[in-house]
C-alpha atoms as one frame of an Amber mdcrd trajectory, in Angstrom:
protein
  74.408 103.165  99.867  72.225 105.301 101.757  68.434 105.438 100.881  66.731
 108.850 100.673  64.332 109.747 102.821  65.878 108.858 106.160  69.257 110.481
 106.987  67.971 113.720 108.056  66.064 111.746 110.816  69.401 108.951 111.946
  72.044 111.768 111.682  73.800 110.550 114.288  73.971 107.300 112.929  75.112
 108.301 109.707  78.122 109.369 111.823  79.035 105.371 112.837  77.534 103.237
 109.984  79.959 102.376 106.967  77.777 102.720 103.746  74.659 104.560 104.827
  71.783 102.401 104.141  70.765 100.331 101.195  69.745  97.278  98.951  69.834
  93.315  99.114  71.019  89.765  97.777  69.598  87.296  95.392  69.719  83.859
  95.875  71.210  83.084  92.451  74.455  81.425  92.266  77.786  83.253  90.838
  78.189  83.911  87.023  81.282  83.187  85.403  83.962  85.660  86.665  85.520
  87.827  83.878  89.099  86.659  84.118  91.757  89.017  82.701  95.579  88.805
  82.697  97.069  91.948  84.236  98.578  94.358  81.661 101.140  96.373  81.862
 100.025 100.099  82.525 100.681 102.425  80.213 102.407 105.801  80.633  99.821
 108.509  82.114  98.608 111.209  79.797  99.607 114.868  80.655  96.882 116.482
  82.581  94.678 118.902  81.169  96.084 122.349  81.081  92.789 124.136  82.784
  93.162 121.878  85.359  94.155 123.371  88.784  95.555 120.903  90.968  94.716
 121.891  94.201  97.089 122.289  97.570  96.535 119.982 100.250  97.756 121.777
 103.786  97.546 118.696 105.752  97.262 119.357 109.415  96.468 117.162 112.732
  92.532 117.097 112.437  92.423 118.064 116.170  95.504 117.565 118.894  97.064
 114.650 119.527  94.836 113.012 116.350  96.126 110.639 113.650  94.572 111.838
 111.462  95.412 114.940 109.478  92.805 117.047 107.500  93.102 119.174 104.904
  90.509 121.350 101.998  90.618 121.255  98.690  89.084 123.846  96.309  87.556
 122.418  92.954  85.905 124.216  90.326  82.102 123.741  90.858  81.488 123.173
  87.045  85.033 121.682  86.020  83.396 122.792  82.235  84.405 126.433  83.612
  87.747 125.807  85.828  88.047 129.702  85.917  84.769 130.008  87.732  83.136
 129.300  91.049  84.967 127.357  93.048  84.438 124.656  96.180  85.520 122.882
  99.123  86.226 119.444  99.566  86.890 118.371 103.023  89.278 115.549 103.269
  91.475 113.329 106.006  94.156 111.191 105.905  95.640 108.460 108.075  99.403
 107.820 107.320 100.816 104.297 106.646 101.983 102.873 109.761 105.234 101.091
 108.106 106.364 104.421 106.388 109.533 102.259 105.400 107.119 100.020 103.469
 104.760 102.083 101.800 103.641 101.788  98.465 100.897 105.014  98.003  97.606
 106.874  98.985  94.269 104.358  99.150  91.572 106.507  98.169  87.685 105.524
  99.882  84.868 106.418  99.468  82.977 104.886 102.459  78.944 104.548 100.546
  75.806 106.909  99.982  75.764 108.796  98.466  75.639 110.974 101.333  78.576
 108.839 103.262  81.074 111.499 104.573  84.477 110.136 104.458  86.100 112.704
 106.759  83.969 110.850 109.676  82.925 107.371 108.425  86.452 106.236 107.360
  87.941 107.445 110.760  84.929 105.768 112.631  85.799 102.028 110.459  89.691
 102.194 110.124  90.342  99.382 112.094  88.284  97.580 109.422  90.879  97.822
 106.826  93.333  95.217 106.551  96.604  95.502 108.582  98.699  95.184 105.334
  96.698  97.994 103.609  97.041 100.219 107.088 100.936  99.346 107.006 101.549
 100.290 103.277  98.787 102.879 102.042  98.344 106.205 103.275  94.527 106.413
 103.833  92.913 109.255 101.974  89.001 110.155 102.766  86.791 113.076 101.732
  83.445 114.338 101.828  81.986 114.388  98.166  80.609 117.989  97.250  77.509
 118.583  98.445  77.645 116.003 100.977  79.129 117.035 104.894  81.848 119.133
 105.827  82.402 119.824 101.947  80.314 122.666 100.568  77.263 120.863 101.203
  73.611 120.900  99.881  71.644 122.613 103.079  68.207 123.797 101.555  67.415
 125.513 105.592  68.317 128.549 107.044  68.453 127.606 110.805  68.980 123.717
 112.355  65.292 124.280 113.724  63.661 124.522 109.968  65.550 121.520 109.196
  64.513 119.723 112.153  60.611 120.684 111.744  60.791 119.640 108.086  62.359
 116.320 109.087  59.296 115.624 111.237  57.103 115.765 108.467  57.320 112.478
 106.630  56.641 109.332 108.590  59.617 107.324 109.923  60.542 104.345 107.505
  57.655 104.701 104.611  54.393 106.279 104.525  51.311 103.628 105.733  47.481
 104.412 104.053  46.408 107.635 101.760  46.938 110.021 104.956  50.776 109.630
 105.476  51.217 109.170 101.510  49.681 112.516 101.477  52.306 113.976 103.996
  54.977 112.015 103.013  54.926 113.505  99.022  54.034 117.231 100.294  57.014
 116.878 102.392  59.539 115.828  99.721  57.663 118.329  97.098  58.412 121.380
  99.461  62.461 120.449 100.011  62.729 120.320  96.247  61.170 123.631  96.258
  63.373 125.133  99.180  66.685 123.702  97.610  65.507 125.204  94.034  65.361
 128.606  96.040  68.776 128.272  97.881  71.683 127.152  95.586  70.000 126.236
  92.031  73.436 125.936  90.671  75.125 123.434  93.195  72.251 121.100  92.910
  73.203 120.572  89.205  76.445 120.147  89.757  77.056 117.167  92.686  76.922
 114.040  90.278  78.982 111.144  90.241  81.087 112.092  87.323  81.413 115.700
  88.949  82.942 113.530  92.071  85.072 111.530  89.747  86.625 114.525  88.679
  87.248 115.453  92.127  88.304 112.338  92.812  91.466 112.729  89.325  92.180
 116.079  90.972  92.737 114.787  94.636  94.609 112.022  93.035  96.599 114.367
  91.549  97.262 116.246  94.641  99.043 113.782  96.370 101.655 112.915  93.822
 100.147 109.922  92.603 100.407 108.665  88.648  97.706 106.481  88.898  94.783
 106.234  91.273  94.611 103.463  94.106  90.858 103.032  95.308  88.477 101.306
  97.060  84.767 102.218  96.638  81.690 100.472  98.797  78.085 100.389  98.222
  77.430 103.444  95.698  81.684 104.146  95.608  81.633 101.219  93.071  79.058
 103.305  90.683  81.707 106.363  91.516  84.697 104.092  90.967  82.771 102.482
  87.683  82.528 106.208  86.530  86.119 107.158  87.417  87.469 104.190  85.427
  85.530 104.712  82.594  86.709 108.552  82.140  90.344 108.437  83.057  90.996
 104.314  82.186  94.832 105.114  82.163  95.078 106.197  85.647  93.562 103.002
  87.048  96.420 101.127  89.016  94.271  99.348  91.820  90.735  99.393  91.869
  88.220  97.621  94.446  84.461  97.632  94.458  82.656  95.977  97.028  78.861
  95.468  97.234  77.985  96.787  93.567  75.301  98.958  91.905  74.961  97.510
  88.270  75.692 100.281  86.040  72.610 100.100  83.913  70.255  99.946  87.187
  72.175 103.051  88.117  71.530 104.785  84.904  68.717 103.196  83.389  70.248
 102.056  80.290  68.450  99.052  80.163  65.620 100.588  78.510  63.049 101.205
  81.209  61.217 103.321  80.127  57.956 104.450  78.210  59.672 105.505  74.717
  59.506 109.050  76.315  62.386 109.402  78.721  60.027 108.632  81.591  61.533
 105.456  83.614  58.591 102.814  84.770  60.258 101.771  88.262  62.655 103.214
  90.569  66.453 102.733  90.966  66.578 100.687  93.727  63.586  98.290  92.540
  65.670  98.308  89.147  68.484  97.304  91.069  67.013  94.291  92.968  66.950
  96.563  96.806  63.492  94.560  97.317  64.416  90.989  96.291  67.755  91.227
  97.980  65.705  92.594 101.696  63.887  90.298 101.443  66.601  87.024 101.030
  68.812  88.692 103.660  65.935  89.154 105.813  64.865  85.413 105.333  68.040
  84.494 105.645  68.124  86.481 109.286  64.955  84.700 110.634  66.063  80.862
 109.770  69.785  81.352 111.088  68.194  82.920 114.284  65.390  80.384 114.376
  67.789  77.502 113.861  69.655  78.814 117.446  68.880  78.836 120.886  66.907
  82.400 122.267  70.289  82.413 124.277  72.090  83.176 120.996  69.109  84.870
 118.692  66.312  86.414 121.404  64.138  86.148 119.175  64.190  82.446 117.527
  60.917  80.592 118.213  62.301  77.374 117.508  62.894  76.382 114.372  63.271
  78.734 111.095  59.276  78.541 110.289  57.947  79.290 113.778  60.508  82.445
 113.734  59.033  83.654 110.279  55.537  83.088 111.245  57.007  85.206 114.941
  58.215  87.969 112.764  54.721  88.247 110.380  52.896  88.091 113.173  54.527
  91.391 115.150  54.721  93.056 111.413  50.914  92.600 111.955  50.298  93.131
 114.988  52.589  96.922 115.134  50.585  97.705 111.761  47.381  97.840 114.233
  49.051  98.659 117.738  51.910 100.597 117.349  54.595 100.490 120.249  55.314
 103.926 121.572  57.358 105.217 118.342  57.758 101.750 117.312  55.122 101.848
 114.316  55.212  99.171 111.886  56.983 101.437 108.708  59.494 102.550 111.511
  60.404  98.832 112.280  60.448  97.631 108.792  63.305 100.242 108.204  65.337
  99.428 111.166  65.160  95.997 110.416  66.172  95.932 107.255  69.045  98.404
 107.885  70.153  96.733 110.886  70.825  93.786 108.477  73.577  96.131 106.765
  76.375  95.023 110.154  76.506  91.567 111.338  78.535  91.940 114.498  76.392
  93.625 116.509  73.675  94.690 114.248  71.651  91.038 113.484  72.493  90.289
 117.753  70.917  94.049 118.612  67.964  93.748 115.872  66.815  90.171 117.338
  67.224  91.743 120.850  64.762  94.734 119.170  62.606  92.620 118.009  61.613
  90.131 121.005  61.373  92.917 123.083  59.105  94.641 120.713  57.031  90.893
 120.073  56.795  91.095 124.627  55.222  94.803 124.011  57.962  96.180 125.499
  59.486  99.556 123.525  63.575  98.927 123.081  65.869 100.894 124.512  68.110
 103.700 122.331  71.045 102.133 121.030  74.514 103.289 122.078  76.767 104.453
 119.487  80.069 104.662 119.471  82.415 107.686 120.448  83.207 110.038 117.738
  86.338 109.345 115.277  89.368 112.126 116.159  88.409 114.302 113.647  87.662
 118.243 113.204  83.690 117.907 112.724  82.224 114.173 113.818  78.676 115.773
 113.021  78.060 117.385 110.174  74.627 118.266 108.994  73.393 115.280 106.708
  69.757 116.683 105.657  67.939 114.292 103.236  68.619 116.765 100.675  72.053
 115.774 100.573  71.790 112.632  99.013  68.610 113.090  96.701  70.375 115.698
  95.262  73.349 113.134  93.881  70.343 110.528  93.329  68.275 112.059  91.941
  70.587 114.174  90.052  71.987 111.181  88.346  69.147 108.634  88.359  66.245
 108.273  86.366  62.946 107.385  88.910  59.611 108.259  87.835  57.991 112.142
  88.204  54.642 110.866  89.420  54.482 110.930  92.734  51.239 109.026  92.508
  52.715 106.325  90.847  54.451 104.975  94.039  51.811 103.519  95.530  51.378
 100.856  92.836  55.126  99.959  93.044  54.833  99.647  96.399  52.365  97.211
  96.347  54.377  95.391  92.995  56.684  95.535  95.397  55.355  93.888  98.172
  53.894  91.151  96.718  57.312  90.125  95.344  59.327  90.936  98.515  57.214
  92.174 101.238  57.613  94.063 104.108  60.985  95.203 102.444  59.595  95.908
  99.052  57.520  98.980 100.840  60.466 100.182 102.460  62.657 100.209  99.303
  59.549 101.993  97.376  59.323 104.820  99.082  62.913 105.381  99.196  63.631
 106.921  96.271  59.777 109.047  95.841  61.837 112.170  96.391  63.129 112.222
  93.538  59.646 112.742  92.148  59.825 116.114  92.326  63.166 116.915  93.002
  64.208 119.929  90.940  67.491 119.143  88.988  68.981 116.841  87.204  72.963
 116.679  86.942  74.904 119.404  84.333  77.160 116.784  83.654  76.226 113.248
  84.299  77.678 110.319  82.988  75.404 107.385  81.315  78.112 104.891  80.145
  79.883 103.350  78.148  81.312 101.319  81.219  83.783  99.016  79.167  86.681
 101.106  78.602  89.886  98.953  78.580  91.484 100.216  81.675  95.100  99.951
  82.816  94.849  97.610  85.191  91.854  95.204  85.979  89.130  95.864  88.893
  88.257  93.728  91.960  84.904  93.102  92.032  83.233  91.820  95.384  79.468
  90.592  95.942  78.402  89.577  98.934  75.294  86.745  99.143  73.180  87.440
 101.715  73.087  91.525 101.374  70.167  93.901 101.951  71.102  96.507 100.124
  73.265  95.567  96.857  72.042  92.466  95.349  74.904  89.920  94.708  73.490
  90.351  90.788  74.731  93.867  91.077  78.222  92.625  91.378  77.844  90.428
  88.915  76.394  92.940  86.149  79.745  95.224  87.516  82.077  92.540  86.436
  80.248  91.668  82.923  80.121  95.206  82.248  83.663  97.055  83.133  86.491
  96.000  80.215  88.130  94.214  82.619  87.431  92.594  85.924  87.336  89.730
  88.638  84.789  88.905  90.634  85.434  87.942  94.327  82.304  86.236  95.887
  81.422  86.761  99.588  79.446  83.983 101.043  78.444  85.991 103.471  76.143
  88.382 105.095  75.694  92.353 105.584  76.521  95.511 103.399  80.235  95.205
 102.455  82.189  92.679 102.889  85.083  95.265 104.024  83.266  96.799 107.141
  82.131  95.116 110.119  81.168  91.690 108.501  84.556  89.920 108.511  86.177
  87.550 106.405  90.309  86.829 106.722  89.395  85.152 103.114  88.322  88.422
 101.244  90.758  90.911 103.311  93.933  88.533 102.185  93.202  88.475  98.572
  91.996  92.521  98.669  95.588  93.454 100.321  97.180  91.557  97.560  95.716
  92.745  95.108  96.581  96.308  96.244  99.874  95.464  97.202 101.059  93.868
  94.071  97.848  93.457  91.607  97.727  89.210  92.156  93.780  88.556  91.096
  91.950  86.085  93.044  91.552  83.227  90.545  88.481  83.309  88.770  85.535
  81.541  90.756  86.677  82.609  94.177  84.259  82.256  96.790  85.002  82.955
 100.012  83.126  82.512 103.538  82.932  84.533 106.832  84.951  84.146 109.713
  81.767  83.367 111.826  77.770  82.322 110.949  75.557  84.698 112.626  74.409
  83.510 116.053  76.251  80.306 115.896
């Protein structure tokens, strides 16, 4: 799930992470899962006659590649099918046992601002070999996001880079940068009101679901495979809820709890204006701030030869890591402020392998006075466009679109400091995250607020992961209570997603066969990680 208010300024890291950025874990233990025998699916119902299926032209993405691309066109109000229409960039990776296959796999890597066409590519190796060897692997960029007909409120990459200078890196520290920050974020809801007024109201999650039926469609498929991370479970959610009979296989991994998502739990003041943000409704602060605890006693519990930065024992490292939060609040370290570091650590938290080893690295260099040295990213996936333009404005226009936050921009600064004092350092960073939609100039044409318990076809896997700074276990949880029918898979582990990055043979072997053949994990599964961090 990526967090506004950053991706214009990590571009190129939007190009290599799985799920953009995101929320947390609660320490609570698992509820009951929602156990459900597997029905037997019904027959489809005929497709809409104003529906235009579109024609996928799949070719290599570049020479020599795996992966083939393709566009689709989609009606940009699918209300008016006859109207203005879209692209959809989108990428497939064959199954490598043709003989064996079973379908198309449809992800949807995170955001929302993830683009597929590049993420996917960048993490395939991540996917179980059984799902490689039997699924065709389908990716796109969402509209409005990436190589699709994207939101793009600048004229020239140099406007876009000035603006993204503007707010501070990470969160906005004292009245000055709170000052900049909100002036910033008020004037790109005023240049994206000026630029394409009618694609802003028109990128929501139940416009993407539609999408999604369509694409479905396009490949030949009678019901929809899927697997949706971070926000692809609230997209997933959605899909299930409006086409239920088309669900044959459906994962979501590190969930969103609907009702966070849409605020139907009643936050609010009686007048449609919501008291706290989405991610603070959704537990991004708590769950920061577990993970991050949860960080600082596995690395203080090692030797510095394993975690750089362990002082010891677990309470020497914590008091380590307050004391540099301090310290970088009054010296900063070239760039190295104290916001900037509160947001790389907490999304450097999102991958375990290498991103807890790297961040410890980061931060005893940083506690030494020394400024660390620019990561090195991976090459580029073999795809047409590895680096498309992924302005801010991108995702606060599905966010905000879809997600009641509060309109006051001076109301932040109280949260923040709710916030803190329940969470901390993270609770700032998760604040600010979502204070663009403040003032951000549409909401969606054709949202979708629920109900999420729609019997579907076939039930959903749910997977929570413990320890994760960006969904809250809780959110996983709420997914399974709410959706008609579900299991939930618990990951006793660490990181954003369970599928990319932070392994576990445990959660891969009951995900492929579930796919494969629709075997639930029975109910109470918990599974571990292949490895502890730093042990």
């Amino acid at each position: 799930m990526s967090a506004p208010g950053r991706t214009a300024r990590r571009r190129s890291r939007a190009a290599v992470l799985t799920a953009a950025l995101a929320c947390s874990a609660l320490l609570t233990g698992p509820a009951p899962a929602v156990s459900h025998s597997t029905p037997a699916a019904p027959t489809p119902a005929s497709p809409s006659p104003s529906a235009t299926v579109p024609k996928l032209d799949w070719s290599a993405c570049r020479p020599g590649s795996p992966w083939d691309c393709a566009t689709a066109k989609v009606p940009l109000d699918h209300a008016a099918p006859a109207g203005r229409t879209i692209d959809l960039a989108v990428v497939r990776r064959q199954a490598t046992d043709p003989g064996r296959r079973i379908g198309t796999l449809f992800v949807n890597p995170g955001g929302p601002g993830g683009p597929g066409t590049v993420q996917v590519p960048q993490n395939y190796d991540a996917f179980p070999m059984e799902l490689r060897e039997r699924f065709d692997i389908v990716s796109w960029d969402p509209r409005g996001i990436g190589n699709s007909t994207a939101v793009n409120c600048f004229d020239t990459t140099e406007q876009a880079t000035a603006w993204a200078a503007r707010p501070p890196v990470g969160f906005p520290v004292g009245a000055q940068e709170r000052t900049a920050w909100i002036d910033a974020y008020e004037d790109l809801g005023r240049l994206c009101e000026k630029r394409d007024p009618d694609l802003l109201r028109h990128v929501s999650t139940a416009d993407t679901a539609r999408d999604l039926d369509l694409l479905r469609r396009s490949v030949g498929e009678e019901q929809l495979n899927y697997l949706g991370v971070s926000y692809g479970t609230i997209l997933g959610a959605t899909y299930a809820n409006l086409f239920p009979d088309r669900v044959r296989a459906m994962v979501l991994d590190s969930n969103i709890a609907p009702r966070a998502w849409t605020d139907g739990d009643g936050d609010g003041d009686g007048q449609g204006e919501p008291r706290t943000t989405t991610f603070l409704r959704m537990g991004s602060d708590v769950t920061a701030a577990a993970t991050l605890d949860r960080f600082l006693d596995l690395c203080g519990s090692a030797p510095a030869a394993r975690c750089p930065f362990s002082a010891g024992s677990p309470e020497a490292t914590r008091d380590k890591f307050d004391r540099l939060m301090q310290r970088l609040r009054e010296r900063p370290i070239g760039p190295w402020t104290y916001a900037r570091t509160v947001a790389d650590t907490v999304t450097s938290l999102y991958i375990v392998d290498p991103g807890w080893t790297a961040l410890a690295g980061r931060l005893q260099e940083l506690s030494q006075g020394r400024e660390p040295k620019p990561p090195v990213y991976p090459p580029p996936p073999p795809v047409d466009r590895p680096n498309p333009y992924l302005g801010d404005e991108q995702a606060s226009a599905v966010w905000c679109g879809d997600s009641p936050n509060p309109r006051d921009p001076a109301a932040y600064h109280g949260l923040e400091e709710d916030s803190a004092r329940r969470a901390g350092d993270a609770g700032r960073f998760w604040t600010w995250a979502a204070e663009s939609c403040a003032t951000w100039p549409a909401r969606a044409a054709a949202g979708y607020d629920g109900p999420w318990n729609t019997p579907t076809a076939r039930p959903v896997l749910v997977i929570g992961t413990r320890y994760d700074p960006s969904t809250p276990y809780t959110g996983a949880q709420a997914m399974a209570g709410e959706l008609a029918s579900a299991r939930l898979l618990t990951n006793d582990g660490y990181g954003h997603t369970a599928l990319f990055n932070n392994g576990s043979r445990c959660i891969s072997a009951y995900e492929s066969r579930y796919f494969v053949d629709g075997t639930l994990p029975p109910p109470g599964t918990v599974c571990g990680p292949d490895r502890v961090p730093f042990s």
